[in-house]
N, C-alpha and C positions, 0 to 999 in steps of 0.2 A: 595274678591270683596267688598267695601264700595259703598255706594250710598247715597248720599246728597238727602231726599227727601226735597218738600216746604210742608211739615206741622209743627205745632205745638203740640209737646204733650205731653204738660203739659194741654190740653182740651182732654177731654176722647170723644168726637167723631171725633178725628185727630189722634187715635192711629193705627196705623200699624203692626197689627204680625200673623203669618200664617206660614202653613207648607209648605215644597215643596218636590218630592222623586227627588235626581238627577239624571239623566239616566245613571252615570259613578258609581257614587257611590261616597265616599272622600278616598277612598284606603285604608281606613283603617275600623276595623269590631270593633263592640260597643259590648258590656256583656251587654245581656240584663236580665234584673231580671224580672218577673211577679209574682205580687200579685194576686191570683187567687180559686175562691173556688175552693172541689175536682173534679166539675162537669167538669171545663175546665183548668186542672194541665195537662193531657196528649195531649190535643190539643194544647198549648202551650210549651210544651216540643218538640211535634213531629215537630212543628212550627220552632225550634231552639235556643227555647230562654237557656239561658246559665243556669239561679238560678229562681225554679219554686216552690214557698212553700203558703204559708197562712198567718196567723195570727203569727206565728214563726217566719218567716223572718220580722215583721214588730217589734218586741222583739228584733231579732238581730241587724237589723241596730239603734235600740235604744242603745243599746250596745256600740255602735260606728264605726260598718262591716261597708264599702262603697265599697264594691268588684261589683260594677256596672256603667256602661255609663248614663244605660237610664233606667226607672221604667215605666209597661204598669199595669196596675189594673183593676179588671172588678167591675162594679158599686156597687155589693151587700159588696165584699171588702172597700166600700172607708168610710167606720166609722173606719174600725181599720186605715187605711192608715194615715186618716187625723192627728192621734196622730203625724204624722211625719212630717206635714207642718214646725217645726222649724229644721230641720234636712235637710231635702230635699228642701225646697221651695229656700232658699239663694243660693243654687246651681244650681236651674236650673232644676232640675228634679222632681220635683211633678207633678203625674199623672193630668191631667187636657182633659175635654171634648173637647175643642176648638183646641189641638191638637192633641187629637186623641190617648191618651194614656191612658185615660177612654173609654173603651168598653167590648162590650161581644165578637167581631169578635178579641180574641183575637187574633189568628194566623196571620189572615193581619195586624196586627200593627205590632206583631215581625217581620214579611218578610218584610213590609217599612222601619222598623227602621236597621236591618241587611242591606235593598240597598243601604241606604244612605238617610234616611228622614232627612232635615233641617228642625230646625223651628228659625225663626226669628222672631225680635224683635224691629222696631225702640224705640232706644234712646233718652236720655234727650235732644242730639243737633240736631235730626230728622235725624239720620243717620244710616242705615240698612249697617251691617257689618257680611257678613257672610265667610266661607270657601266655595270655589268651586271645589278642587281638589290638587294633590301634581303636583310639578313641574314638575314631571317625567310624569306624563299622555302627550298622545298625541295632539296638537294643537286642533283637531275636539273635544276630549273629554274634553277639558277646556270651548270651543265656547258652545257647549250644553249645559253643565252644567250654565254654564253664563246665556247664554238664558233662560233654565227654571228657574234659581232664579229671573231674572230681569222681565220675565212672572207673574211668583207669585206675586211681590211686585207688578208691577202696575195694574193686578185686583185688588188687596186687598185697592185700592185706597179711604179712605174715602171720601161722600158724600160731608162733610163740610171742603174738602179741594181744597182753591181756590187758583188761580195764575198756576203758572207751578210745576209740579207734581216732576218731576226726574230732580233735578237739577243738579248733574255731577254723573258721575260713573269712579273709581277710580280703577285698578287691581294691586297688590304688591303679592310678594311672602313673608314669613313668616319676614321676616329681611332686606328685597330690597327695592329698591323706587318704587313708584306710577308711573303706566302710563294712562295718562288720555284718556277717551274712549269718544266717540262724542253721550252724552244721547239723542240728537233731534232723531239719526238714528235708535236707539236702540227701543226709545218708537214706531219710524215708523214701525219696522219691525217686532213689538209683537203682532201690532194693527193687523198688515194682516195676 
């Protein structure tokens, strides 16, 4: 699902990005790795996370391992982690507070990122491009999953953004065309 938002952001109080969990999931399961003191390595293991170490795992992916989706860290961890911002950050996965991949609750992060947490990102051209599900889910568990991404995005609405907000949304499958979706009814129906 693409969505044409009206902001600009290349102004840092017109940026748009947030998490969302999807109610379906994306059908597919993420290796989740936690950086974690010893305090919370078995809450985070019993959590489900896949690779649960310390300071050692942050040596290994230095190494050049990348046997993970997603990295959740807990705050007292994130000196050694940050050694890894040229490693991790260009991909996308650096632990970060605002989504929720820096905390101490580390068990609810592994369980959202296992259901299917998105986080999104509007782009250089103001366009939120995210997955919603594979083609095989059933028509309600697309419409949901829809719904709560396009829920997300338009709370996450900045302040200093004027004019019309959602300006088209656009649904394709991986290699298919676009079918366009009517954004006026969409913002109506997120609002109520």
């Amino acid at each position: 699902m693409a969505m044409r938002l009206g902001v600009n952001p290349k102004h840092a109080d017109q940026m748009v990005r947030g998490t969302v969990v999807l109610p379906h999931g994306l059908g597919r399961s993420k290796r989740v790795l936690v950086i974690a003191g010893p305090d919370r390595q078995q809450e985070a293991t019993d959590a489900g996370a896949d690779t649960v170490g310390g300071e050692e795992l942050v040596a290994k992916i230095q190494g050049g391992w990348m046997g993970f989706d997603a990295v959740v860290a807990t705050p007292d961890m994130m000196r050694a982690v940050g050694k890894l911002g040229r490693i991790l950050g260009p991909r996308g996965l650096m632990p970060n507070p605002k989504t929720g991949t820096v905390t101490t609750a580390v068990a609810k992060a592994v369980g959202e990122i296992k259901a299917g947490k998105v986080a999104y990102r509007v782009d250089k051209a103001g366009v939120v491009q995210r997955p919603i599900g594979k083609a095989s889910f059933a028509a309600e568990s697309l419409v949901a999953n829809a719904y709560a991404l396009a829920t997300s995005v338009i709370s996450a609405k900045p302040a200093a953004a004027k004019g019309r907000y959602l300006r088209s949304i656009t649904v394709s499958s991986t290699m298919g065309p676009g079918v366009r979706i009517d954004s006026t009814g969409v913002e109506m129906a997120t609002r109520s």
